[in-house]
VOLO-77872 format. One record per residue (C-alpha): residue number from 0; residue in three letters; x, y, z. Coordinates in steps of 0.05 Angstrom, whole numbers, padded with zeros to 5 digits. Layout:
BEGIN
{NUM, "Ala", {X, Y, Z}}
...
end
This chain:
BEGIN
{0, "Unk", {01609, 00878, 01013}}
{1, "Unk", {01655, 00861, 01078}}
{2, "Unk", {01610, 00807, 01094}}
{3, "Unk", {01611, 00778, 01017}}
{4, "Unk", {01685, 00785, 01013}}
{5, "Unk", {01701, 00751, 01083}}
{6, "Unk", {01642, 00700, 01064}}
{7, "Unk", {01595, 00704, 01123}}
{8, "Unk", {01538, 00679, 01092}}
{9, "Unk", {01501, 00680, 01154}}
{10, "Unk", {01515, 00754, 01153}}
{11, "Unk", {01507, 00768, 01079}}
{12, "Unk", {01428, 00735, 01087}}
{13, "Unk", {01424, 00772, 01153}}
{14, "Unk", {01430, 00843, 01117}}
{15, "Unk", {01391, 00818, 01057}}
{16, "Unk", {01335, 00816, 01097}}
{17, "Unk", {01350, 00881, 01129}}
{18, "Unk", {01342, 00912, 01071}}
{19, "Unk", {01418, 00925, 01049}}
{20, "Unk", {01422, 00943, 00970}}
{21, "Unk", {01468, 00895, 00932}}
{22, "Unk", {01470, 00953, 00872}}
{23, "Unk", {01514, 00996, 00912}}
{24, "Unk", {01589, 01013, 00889}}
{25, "Unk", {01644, 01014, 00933}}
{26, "Unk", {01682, 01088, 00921}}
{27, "Unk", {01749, 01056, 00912}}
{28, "Unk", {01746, 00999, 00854}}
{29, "Unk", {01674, 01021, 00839}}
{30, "Unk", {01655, 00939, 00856}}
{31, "Unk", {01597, 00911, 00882}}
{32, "Unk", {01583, 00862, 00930}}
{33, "Unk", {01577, 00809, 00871}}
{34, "Unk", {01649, 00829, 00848}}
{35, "Unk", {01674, 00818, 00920}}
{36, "Unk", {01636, 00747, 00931}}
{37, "Unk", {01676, 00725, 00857}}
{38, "Unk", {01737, 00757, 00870}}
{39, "Unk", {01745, 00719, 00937}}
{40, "Unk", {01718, 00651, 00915}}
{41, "Unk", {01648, 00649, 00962}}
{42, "Unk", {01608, 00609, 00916}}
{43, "Unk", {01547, 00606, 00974}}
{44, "Unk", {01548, 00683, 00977}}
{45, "Unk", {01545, 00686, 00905}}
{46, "Unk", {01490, 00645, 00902}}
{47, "Unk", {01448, 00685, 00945}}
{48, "Unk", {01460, 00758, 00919}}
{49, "Unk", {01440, 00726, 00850}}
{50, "Unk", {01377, 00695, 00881}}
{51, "Unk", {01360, 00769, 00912}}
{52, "Unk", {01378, 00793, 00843}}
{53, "Unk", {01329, 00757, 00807}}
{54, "Unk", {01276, 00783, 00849}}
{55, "Unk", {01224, 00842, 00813}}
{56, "Unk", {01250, 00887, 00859}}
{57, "Unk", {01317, 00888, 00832}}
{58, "Unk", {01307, 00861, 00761}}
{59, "Unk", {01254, 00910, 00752}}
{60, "Unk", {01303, 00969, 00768}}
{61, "Unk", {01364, 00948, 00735}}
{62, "Unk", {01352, 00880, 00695}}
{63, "Unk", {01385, 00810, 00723}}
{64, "Unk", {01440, 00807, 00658}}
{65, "Unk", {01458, 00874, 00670}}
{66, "Unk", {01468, 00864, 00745}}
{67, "Unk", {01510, 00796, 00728}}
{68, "Unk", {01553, 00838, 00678}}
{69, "Unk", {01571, 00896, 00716}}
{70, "Unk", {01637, 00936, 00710}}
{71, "Unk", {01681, 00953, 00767}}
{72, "Unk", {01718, 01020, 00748}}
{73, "Unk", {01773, 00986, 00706}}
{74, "Unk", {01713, 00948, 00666}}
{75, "Unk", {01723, 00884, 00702}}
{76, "Unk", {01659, 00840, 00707}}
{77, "Unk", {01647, 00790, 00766}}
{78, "Unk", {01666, 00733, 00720}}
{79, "Unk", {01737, 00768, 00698}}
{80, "Unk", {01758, 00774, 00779}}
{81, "Unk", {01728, 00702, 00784}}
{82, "Unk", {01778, 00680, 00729}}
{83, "Unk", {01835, 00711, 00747}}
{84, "Unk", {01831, 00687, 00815}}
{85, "Unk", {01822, 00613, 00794}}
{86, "Unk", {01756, 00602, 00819}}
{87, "Unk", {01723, 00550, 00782}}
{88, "Unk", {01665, 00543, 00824}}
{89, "Unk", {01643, 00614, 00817}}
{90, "Unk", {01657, 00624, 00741}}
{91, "Unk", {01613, 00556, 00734}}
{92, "Unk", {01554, 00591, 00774}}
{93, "Unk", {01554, 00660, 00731}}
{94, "Unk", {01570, 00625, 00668}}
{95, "Unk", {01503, 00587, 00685}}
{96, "Unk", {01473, 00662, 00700}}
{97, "Unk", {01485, 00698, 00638}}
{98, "Unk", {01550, 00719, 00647}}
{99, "Unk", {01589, 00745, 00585}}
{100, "Unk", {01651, 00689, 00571}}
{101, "Unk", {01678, 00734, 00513}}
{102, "Unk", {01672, 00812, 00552}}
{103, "Unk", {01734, 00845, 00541}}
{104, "Unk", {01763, 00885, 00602}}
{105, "Unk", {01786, 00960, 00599}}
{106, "Unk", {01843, 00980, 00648}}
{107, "Unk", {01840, 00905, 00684}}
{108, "Unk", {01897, 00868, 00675}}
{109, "Unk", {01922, 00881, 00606}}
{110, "Unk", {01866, 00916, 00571}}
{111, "Unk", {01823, 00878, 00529}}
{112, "Unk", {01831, 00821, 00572}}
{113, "Unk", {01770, 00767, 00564}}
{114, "Unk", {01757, 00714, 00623}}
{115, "Unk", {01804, 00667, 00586}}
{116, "Unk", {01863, 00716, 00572}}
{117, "Unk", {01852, 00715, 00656}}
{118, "Unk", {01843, 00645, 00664}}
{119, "Unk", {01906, 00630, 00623}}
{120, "Unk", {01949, 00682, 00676}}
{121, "Unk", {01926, 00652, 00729}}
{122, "Unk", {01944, 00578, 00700}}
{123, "Unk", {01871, 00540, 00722}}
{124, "Unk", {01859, 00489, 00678}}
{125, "Unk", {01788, 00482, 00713}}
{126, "Unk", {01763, 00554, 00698}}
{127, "Unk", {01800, 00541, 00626}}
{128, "Unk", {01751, 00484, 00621}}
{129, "Unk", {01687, 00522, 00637}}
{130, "Unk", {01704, 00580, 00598}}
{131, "Unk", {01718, 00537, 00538}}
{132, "Unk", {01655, 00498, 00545}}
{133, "Unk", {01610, 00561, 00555}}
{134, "Unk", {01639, 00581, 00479}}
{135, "Unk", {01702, 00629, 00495}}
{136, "Unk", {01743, 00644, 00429}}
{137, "Unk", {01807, 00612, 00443}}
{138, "Unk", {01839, 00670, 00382}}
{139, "Unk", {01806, 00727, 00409}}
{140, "Unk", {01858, 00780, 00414}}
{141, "Unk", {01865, 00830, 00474}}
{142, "Unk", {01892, 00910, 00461}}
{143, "Unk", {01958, 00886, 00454}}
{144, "Unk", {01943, 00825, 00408}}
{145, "Unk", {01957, 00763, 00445}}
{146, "Unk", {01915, 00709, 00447}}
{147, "Unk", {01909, 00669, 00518}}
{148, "Unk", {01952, 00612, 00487}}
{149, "Unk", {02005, 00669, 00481}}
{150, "Unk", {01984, 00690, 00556}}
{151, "Unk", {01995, 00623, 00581}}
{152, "Unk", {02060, 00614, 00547}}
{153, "Unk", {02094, 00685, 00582}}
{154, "Unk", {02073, 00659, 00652}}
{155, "Unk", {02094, 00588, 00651}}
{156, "Unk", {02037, 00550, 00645}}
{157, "Unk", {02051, 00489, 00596}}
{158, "Unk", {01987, 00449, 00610}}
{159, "Unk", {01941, 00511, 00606}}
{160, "Unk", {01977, 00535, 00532}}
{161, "Unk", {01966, 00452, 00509}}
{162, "Unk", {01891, 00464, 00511}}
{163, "Unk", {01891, 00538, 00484}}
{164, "Unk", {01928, 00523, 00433}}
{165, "Unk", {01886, 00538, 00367}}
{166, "Unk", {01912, 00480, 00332}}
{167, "Unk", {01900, 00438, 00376}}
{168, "Unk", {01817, 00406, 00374}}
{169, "Unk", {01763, 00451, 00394}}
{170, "Unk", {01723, 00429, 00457}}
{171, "Unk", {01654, 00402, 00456}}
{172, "Unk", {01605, 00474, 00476}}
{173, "Unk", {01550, 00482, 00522}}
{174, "Unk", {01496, 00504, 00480}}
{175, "Unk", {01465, 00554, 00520}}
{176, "Unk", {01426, 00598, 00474}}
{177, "Unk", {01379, 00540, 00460}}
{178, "Unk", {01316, 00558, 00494}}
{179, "Unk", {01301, 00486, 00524}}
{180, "Unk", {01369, 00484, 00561}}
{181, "Unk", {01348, 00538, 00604}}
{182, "Unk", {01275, 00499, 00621}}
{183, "Unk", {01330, 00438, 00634}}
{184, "Unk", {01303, 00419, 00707}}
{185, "Unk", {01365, 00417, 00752}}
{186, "Unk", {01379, 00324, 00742}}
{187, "Unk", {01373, 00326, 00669}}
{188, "Unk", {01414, 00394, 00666}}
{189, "Unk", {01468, 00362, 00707}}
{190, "Unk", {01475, 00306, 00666}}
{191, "Unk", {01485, 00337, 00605}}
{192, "Unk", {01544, 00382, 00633}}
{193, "Unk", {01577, 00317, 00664}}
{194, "Unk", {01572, 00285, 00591}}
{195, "Unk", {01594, 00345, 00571}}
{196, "Unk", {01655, 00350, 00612}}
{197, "Unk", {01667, 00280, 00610}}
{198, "Unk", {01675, 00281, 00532}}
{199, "Unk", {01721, 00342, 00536}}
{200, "Unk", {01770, 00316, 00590}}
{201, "Unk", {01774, 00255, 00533}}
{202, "Unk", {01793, 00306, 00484}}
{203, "Unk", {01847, 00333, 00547}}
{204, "Unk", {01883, 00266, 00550}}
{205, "Unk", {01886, 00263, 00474}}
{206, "Unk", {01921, 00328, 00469}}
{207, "Unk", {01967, 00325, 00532}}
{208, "Unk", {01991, 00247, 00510}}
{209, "Unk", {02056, 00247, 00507}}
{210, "Unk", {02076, 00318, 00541}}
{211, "Unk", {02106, 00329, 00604}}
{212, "Unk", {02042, 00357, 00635}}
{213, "Unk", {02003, 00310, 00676}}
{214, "Unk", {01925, 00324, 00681}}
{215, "Unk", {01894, 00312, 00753}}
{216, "Unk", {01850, 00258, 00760}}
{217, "Unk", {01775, 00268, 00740}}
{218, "Unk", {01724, 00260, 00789}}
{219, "Unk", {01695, 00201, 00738}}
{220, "Unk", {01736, 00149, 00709}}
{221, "Unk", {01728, 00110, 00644}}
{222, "Unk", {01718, 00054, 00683}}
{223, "Unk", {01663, 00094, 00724}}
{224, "Unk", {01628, 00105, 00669}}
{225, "Unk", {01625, 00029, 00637}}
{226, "Unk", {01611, 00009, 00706}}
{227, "Unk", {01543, 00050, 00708}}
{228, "Unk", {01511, 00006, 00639}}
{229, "Unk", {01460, -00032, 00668}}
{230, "Unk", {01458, -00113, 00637}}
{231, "Unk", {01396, -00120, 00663}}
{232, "Unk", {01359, -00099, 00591}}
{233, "Unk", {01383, -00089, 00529}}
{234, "Unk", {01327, -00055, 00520}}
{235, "Unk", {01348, 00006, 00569}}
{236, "Unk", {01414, 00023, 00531}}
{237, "Unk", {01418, 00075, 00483}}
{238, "Unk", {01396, 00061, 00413}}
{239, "Unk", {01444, 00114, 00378}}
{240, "Unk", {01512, 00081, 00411}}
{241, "Unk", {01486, 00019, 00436}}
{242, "Unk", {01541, 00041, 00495}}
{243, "Unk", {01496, 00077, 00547}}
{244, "Unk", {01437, 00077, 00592}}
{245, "Unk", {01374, 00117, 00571}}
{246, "Unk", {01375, 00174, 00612}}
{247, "Unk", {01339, 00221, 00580}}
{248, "Unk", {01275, 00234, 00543}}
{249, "Unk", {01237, 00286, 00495}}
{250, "Unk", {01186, 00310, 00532}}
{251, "Unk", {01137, 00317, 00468}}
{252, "Unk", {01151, 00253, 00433}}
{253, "Unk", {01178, 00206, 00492}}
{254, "Unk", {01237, 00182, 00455}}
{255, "Unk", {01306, 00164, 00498}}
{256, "Unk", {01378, 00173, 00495}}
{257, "Unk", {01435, 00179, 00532}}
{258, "Unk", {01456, 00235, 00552}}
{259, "Unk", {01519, 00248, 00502}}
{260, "Unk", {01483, 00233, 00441}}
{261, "Unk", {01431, 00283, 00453}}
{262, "Unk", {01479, 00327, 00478}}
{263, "Unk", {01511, 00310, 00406}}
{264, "Unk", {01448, 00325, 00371}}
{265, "Unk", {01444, 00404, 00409}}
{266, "Unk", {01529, 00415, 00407}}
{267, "Unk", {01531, 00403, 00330}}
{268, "Unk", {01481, 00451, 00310}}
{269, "Unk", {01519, 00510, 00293}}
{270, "Unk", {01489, 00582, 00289}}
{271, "Unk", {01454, 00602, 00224}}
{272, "Unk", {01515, 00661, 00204}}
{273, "Unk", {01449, 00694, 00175}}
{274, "Unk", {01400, 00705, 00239}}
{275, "Unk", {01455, 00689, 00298}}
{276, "Unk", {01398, 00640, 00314}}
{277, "Unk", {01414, 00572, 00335}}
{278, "Unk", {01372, 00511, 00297}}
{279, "Unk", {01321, 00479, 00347}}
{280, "Unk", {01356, 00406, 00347}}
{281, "Unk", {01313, 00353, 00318}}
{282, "Unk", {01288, 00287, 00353}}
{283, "Unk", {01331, 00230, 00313}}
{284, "Unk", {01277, 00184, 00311}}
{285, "Unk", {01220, 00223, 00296}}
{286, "Unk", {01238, 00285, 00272}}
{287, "Unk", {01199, 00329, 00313}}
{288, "Unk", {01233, 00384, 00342}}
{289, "Unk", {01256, 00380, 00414}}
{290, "Unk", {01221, 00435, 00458}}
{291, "Unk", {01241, 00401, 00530}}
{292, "Unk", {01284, 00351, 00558}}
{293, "Unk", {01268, 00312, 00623}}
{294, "Unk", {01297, 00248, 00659}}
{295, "Unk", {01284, 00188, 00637}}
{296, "Unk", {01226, 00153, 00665}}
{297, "Unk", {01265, 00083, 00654}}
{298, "Unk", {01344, 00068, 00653}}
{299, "Unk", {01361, 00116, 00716}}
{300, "Unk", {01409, 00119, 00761}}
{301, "Unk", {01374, 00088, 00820}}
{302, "Unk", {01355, 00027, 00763}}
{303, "Unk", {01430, 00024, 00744}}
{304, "Unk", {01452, 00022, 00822}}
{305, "Unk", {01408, -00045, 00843}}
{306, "Unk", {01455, -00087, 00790}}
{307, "Unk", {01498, -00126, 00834}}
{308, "Unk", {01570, -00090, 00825}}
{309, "Unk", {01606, -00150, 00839}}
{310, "Unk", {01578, -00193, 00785}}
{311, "Unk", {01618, -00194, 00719}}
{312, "Unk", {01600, -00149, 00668}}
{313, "Unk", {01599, -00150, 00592}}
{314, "Unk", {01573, -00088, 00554}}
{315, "Unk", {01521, -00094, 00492}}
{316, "Unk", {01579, -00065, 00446}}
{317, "Unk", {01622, -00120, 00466}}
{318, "Unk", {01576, -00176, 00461}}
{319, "Unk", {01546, -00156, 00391}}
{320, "Unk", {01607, -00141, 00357}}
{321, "Unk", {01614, -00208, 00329}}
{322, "Unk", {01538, -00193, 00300}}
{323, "Unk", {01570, -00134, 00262}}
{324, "Unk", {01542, -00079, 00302}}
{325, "Unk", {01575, -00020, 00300}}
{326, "Unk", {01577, 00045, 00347}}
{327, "Unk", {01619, 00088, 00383}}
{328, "Unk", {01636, 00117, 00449}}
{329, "Unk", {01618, 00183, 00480}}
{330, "Unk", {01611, 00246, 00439}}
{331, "Unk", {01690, 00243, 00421}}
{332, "Unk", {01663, 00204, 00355}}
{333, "Unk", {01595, 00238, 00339}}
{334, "Unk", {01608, 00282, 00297}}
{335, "Unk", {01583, 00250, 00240}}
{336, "Unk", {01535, 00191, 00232}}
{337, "Unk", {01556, 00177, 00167}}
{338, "Unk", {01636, 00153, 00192}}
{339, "Unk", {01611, 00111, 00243}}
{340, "Unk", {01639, 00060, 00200}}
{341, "Unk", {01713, 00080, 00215}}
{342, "Unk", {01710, 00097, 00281}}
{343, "Unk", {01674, 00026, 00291}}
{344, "Unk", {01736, -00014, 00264}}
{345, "Unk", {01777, 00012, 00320}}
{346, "Unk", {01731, 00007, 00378}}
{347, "Unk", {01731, -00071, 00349}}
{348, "Unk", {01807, -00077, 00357}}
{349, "Unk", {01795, -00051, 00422}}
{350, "Unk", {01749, -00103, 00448}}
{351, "Unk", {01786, -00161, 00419}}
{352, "Unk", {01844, -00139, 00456}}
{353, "Unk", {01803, -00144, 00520}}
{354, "Unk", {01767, -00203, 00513}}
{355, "Unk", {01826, -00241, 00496}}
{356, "Unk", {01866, -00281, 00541}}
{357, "Unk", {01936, -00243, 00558}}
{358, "Unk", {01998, -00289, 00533}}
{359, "Unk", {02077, -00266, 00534}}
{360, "Unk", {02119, -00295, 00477}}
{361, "Unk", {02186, -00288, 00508}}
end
């Protein structure tokens, strides 16, 4: 636990292999050494009690969900103490372990607390993200009836209440109960989360436009993002958007996308209200189910990096347009096939705009 909270890694491995039990309780907070690596923001000591707790050893005698949900004596799990104490990092790595995003606390904080009620105290807008795209209810209520919108509002934290706010537009989900997301190997997973993440900082700018809260920079750009489509085959790009490289593929079937339309295809298939199940998505071009995503064979990222950067470059949407072809950008404008139309006209007025010379009437 000392060794966890100060995080010694070095040490923490050390006593792992000694034979130290991570299911112990401290006597004072009743916490384990997985609450103490969250609370304190060791992502690398997190990482290894989780790998020891996946082990038959310790899954066998307590179960790995169990072990990743585990109350401290005011019914605080590892990912409420990970939220409160705005670590983003760490409520990313037990999201992606099972973790609970809707667990309600008992005497932690104000009871009935949930990782975003947390989140929203603590005013980070990069746990607020994760939360929100792991599926936390943004009107879930805590004992005394506030929602975290209300919670962000008491303790000053304008940018943090603009996203909670329930009127404003719901975020784009992780869709984690679908059973080939967790047989995701670790590339193809990671780009789905950045397409992910990427769509739902689009939906941030929208919804903070025009306030007096300023939203730090993304690690990727817009312009990052045209800059990776590939002109060296119109063949590689997407054929749902016509906007981005093929970057991954249906194992089954071999059919390619990129990766926010067939993120698209898994976030818009809501839970049948009847089972709780969630609908296997369906391959848009075939219509066989999709059991397991890989990476693209063709249209990677090492294909994409040989194109000379320094050579102008004009995307397929742009150059078609005057053919009548119509798509749209990201996942901000999937939600429905059938109003591609719409969104199309607008994208059009875009591109005119920048393929036009720039004149001043004075």
């Amino acid at each position: 636990m000392l060794a966890a909270m100060h995080g010694k890694i070095s040490c923490v491995k050390r006593l792992i292999e000694a034979g130290s039990n991570i299911l112990m309780f401290d006597t004072l907070n009743g916490r384990t050494c997985l609450h103490y690596a969250a609370y304190y923001g060791h992502s690398d000591c997190l990482q290894t009690i989780l790998s020891v707790a996946r082990t038959p050893e310790v899954s066998a005698s307590w179960g790995f969900s169990r072990f990743v949900n585990i109350r401290d004596n005011k019914g605080a799990t590892p990912l409420h103490l990970a939220a409160r104490q705005r670590r983003p990092q760490c409520v990313h790595i037990l999201l992606d372990s099972g973790a609970l995003v809707c667990a309600s606390t008992g005497g932690y904080g104000f009871p009935g607390s949930t990782p975003l009620h947390l989140a929203a105290r603590g005013g980070s807008l990069d746990c607020i993200r994760e939360l929100l795209a792991w599926g936390a209810d943004r009107i879930q209520r805590d004992s005394s009836g506030r929602i975290p919108y209300t919670v962000a509002i008491r303790n000053h934290h304008g940018a943090c209440a603009a996203l909670l706010n329930p009127s404003s537009a719901e975020p784009l989900v992780w869709p984690s109960p679908l059973k080939f997301i967790s047989e995701l190997n670790e590339e193809a997973k990671f780009l789905l989360e950045q397409a992910l993440m990427e769509a739902n900082r689009e939906r941030e700018k929208v919804i903070l436009k025009g306030t007096v809260y300023s939203l730090p920079s993304p690690s990727c750009s817009d312009s990052g993002i045209d800059d990776n489509i590939s002109e060296a085959s119109d063949t590689d790009l997407c054929c749902i958007c016509f906007d981005q490289v093929c970057t991954i593929e249906v194992q089954d079937c071999g059919h390619q996308m990129c990766a926010q339309c067939t993120l698209a295809l898994c976030c818009h298939n809501k839970p049948n209200p009847t089972t709780s199940c969630t609908p296997v998505p369906l391959c848009p071009f075939c219509r066989s189910n999709i059991v397991k995503l890989v990476v693209a064979k063709t249209g990677t990222k090492n294909d994409v990096d040989q194109v000379n950067p320094s050579k102008p470059r004009k995307s397929w949407r742009a150059r078609n347009l005057s053919e009548g072809s119509s798509s749209f950008k990201g996942l901000s404008a999937v939600g429905s096939f059938g109003k591609m139309g719409r969104g199309s006209g607008r994208i059009a007025a875009e591109n005119e705009l920048l393929d036009k010379p720039l004149s001043l009437d004075i």
